[in-house]
N, C-alpha and C positions, 0 to 999 in steps of 0.2 A: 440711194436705195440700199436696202439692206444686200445680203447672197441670196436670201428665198426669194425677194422680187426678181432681184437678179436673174436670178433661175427659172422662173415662173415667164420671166418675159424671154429670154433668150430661149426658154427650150430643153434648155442645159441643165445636165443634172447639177447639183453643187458640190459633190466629190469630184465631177470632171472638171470642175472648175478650180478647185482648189488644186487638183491636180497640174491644170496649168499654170496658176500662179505660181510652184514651185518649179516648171518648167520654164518658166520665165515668158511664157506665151503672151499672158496678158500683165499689165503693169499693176503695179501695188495699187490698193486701192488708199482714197484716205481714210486716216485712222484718226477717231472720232473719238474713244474711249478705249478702256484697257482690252475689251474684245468686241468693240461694234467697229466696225470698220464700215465704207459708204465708197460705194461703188457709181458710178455715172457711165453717159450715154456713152464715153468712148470704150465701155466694158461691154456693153451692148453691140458696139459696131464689131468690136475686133472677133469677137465670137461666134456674129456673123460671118465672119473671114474665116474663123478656122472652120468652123461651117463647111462653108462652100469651097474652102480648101481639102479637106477630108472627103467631102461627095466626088473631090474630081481622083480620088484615090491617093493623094499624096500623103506622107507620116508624119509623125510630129518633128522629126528634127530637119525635114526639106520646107514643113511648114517656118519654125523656128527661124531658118538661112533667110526664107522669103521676107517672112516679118519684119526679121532684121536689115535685110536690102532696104527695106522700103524707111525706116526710122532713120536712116543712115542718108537717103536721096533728102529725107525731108527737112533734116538740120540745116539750117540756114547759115552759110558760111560769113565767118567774119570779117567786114572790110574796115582797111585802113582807114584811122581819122582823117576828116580835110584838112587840110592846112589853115 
């Protein structure tokens, strides 16, 4: 989906949005052409997140820490081959 669906379905303005892409809040989106870029559901969920992250009172850089905990629990660590 384009930023305006983007926006139109999360709630979110699309200045706040582009503002947290350069925050690093939410992740790149993919890039389609020289300036369409295509955004999917997990741009939608994380938004939700800063969302109800900001309702509970928290900033953007306790939000940021959080996010980042959570990218960090979900990397799947690497095991040794079997023999």
């Amino acid at each position: 989906m384009k930023i305006a669906e983007l926006s139109r379905v999360s709630g979110t303005h699309r200045s706040t949005i582009h503002h947290y892409l350069d925050l690093g809040l939410l992740p790149p989106p993919e890039t389609v052409g020289p300036k369409l870029h295509h955004f999917g559901a997990e741009h939608v969920e994380r938004l939700r997140e800063i969302r109800a992250l900001r309702e509970q009172g928290l900033g953007l850089a306790e939000i940021r820490e959080r996010l980042a905990g959570r990218r960090r629990r979900r990397t799947p660590t690497r095991r040794p081959p079997r023999p």
